[in-house]
TORMIFI-987214 format. One record per residue: x, y, z of N, C-alpha, C in turn; residue in three letters. Coordinates in steps of 0.1 Angstrom, whole numbers, plus 2048, in hexadecimal, padded with zeros to 3 digits. Layout:
# residues N
XYZXYZXYZAla...
This chain:
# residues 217
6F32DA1A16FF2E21A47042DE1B2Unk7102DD1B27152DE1C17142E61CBUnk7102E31D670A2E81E371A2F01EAUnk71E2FC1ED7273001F07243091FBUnk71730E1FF71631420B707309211Unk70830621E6FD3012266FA308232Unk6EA30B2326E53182386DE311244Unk6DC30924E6D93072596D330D264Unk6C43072646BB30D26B6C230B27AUnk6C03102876C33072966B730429AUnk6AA3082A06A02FF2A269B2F429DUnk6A02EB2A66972DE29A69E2DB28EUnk6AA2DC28E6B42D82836C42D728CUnk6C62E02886D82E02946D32D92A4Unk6CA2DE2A66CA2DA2B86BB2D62BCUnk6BB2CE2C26AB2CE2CB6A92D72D6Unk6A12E32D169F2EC2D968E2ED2DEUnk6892E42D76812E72DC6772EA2E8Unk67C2DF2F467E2E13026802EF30CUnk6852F630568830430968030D305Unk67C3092F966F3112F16653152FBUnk65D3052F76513032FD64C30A309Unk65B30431865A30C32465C315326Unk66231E31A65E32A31A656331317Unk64E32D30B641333309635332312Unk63832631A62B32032262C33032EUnk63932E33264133833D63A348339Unk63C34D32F63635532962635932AUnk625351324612350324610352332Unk61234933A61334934661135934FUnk61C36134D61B36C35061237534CUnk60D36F34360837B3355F737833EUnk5F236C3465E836734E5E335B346Unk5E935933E5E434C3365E534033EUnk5D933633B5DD32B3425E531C33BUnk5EB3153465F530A33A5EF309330Unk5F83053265F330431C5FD2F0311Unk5F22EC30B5FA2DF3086002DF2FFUnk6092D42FF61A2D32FD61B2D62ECUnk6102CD2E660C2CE2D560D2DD2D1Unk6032E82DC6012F72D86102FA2D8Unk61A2F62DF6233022E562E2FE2DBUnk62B2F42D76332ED2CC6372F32BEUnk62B2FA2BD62D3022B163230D2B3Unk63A3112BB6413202BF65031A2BCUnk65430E2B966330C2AF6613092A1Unk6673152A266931B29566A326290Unk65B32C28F65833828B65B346294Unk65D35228B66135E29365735C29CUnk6583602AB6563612B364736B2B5Unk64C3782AE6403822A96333782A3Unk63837729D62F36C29462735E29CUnk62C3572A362834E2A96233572B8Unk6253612BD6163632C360B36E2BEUnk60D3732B760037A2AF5F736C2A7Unk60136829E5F83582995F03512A1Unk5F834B2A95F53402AF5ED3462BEUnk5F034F2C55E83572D05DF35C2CFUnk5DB3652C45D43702C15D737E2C9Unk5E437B2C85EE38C2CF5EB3942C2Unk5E83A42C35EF3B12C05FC3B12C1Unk6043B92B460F3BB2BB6153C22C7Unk60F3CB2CF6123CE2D96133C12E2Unk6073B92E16063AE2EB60E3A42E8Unk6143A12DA6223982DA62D39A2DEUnk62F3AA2DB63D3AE2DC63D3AA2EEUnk6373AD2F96363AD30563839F306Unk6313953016333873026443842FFUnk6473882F36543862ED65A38C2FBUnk65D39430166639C30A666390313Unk65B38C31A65C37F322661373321Unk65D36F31666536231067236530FUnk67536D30768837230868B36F311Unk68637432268B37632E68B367331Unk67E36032E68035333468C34932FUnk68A34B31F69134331669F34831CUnk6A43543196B23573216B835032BUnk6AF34E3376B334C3416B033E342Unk6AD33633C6AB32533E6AA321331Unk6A432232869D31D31D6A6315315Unk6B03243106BA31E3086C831430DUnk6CB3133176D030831B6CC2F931CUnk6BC2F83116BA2EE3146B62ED306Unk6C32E92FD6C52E82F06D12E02ECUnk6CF2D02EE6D72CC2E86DB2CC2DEUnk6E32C42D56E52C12C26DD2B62C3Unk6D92B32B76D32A72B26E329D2B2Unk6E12922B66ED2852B66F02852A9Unk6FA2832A870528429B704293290Unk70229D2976FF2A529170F2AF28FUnk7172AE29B7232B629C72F2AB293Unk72729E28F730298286730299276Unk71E29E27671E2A326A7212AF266Unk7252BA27072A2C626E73B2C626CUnk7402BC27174F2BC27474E2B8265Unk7492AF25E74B2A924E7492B2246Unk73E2BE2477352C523B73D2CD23BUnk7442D724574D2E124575D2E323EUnk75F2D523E76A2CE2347672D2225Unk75B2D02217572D221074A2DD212Unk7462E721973E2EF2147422FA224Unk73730721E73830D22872D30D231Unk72E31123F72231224371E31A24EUnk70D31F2497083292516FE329259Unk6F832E2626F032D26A6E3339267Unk6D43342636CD3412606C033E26BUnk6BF3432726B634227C6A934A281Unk6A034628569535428A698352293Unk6A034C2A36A634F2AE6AD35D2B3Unk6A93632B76B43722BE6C336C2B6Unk6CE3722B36D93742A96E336F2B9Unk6E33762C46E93732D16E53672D3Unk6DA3622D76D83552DA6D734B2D8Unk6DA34D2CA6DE3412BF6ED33D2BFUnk6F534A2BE7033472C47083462D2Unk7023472D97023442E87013302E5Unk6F93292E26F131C2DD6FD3162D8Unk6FE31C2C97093192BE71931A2C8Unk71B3222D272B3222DC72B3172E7Unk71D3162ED71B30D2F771E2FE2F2Unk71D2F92E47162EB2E07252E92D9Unk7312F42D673B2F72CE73F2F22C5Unk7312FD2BC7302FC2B17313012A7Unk73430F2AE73231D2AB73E32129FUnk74931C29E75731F29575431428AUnk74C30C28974530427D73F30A272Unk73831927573232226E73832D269Unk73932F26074233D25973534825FUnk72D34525C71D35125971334F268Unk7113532717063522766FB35D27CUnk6EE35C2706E83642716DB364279Unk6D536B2846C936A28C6C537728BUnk6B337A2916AD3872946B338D29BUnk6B53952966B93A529D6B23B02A2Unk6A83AD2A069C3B429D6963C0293Unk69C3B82846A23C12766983B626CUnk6993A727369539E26968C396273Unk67E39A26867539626F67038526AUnk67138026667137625F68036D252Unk67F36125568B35C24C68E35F23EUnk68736423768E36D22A69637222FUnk69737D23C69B38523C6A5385241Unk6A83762476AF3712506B936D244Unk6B936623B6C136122F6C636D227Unk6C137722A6C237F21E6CF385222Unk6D038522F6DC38A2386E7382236Unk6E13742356EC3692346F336E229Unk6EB36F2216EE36E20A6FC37E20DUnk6F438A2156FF394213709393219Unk70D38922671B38422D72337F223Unk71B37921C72136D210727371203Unk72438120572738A1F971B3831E9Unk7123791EF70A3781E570D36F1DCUnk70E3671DC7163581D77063571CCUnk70834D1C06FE3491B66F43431C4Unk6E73461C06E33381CC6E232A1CCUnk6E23261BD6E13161BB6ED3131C6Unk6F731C1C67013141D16FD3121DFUnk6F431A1E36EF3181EF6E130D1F2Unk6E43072006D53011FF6D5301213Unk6C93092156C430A21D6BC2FD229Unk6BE2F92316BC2EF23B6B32F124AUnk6A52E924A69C2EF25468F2E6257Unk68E2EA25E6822DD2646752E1262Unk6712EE2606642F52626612FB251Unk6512FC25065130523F65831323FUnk65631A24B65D32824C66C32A245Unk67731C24967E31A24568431C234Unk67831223067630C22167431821BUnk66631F21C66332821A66C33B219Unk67533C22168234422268934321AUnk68F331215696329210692335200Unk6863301FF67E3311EC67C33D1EEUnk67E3471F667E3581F368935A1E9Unk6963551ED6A03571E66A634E1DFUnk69833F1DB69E3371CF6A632F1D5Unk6A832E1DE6B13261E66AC3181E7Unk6AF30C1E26AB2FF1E46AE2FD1F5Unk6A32F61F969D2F020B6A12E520BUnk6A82E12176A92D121B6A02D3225Unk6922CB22568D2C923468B2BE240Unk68E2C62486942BB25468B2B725DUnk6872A92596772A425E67D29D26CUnk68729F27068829627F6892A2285Unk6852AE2866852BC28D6732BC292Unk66D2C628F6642CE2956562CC28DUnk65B2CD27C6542CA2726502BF26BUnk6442BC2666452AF2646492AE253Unk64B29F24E64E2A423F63F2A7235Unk6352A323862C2AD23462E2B9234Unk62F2C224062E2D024263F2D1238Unk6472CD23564C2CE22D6502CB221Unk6462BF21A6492C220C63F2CD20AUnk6312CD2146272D820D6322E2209Unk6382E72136412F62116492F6204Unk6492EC1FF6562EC1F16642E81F8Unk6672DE1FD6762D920167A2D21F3Unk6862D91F368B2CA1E668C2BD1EDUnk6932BE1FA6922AF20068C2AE20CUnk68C2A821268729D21C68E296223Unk69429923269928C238694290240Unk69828224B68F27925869A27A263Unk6A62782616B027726A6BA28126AUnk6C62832746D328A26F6DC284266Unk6DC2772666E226F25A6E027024FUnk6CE26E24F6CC2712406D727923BUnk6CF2852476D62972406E529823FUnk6EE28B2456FB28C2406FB287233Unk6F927E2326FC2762256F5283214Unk6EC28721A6E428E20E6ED29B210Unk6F62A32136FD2AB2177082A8210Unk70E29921471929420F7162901FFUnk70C28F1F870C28C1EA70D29D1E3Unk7042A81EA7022B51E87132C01E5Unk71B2B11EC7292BF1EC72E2B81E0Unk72D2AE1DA7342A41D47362AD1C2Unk7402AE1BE7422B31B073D2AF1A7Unk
């Protein structure tokens, strides 16, 4: 069926954010009395809810994440997210898709700071929908599920969801939603066919061209 809404992760898919991440979580830890920590560890904090990646990955309580989270915010706030380009040819693939489909933004990023990112890179009026944590949606189901009720609830074969990480993928198949996964992001394409992606790309190009067949009648 034809693809008529596309759901767009921003970490690691719309923009290279990773940079911002990392130094923020290092920054974090940091405070929390942790000592540096390497680049591989801190790596894995794009993507996933934030709650989640330091109870997981730390061995925080939630008291002890939520306190971490408040830090990182502060850091991320104030430096982090400014250092989020687009992936190269990416605002050319938005200027083409938006022509023949709609498109939304579903994020585990704060919902502010994703449109702060999305206004900065001006990219933001590209998107009919953009949805981030509010602190309501604790993970990407929850995060799409928001998208699906903006959308008044469209069949979902029409939708197909776009993301670099399994969290992504995984969100994607809560609601049936076919995954494009985006292996030049964060994830590798292992960690995303394990997840169930219908596809697979390596580049932004690919992901134009496989976009550009997906609107096609």
């Amino acid at each position: 069926m034809t693809k008529k809404y596309f759901l767009f992760d921003l970490d690691g898919t719309l923009a290279d954010t990773g940079a911002g991440i990392i130094e923020s979580a290092q920054r974090a830890l940091a405070q929390l009395g942790w000592p540096p920590q390497e680049e591989a560890f801190l790596r894995r904090f794009v993507g996933p809810p934030l709650e989640e990646s330091f109870r997981e990955f730390c061995g925080m309580d939630q008291a002890e994440a939520q306190r971490a989270i408040q830090l990182y915010r502060a850091e991320y706030n104030a430096h982090g997210l400014y250092k989020s380009p687009l992936y190269p040819g990416m605002d050319g693939l938005l200027a083409a898709l938006s022509r023949r489909a709609a498109l939304c933004v579903a994020t585990s990023k704060r919902e502010s700071g994703a449109r702060k990112i999305l206004s900065m890179r001006g990219i933001e009026d590209r998107f009919s929908v953009v949805v981030g944590d509010d602190g309501t949606r604790p993970g990407k189901a929850q995060v799409i599920g928001e998208v699906l009720r903006l959308l008044g609830n469209p069949p979902v074969e029409e939708l197909v969801m776009i993301g670099d990480r399994s969290y992504d993928v995984d969100g994607a198949k809560a609601w049936g939603i076919e995954a494009i996964g985006a292996a030049y992001g964060y994830g590798s394409p292992e960690e995303l066919k394990g997840a169930g992606a219908a596809y697979i790309v390596e580049s932004v190009e690919e992901l134009g061209r496989l976009c550009a067949r997906l609107t096609e009648d």
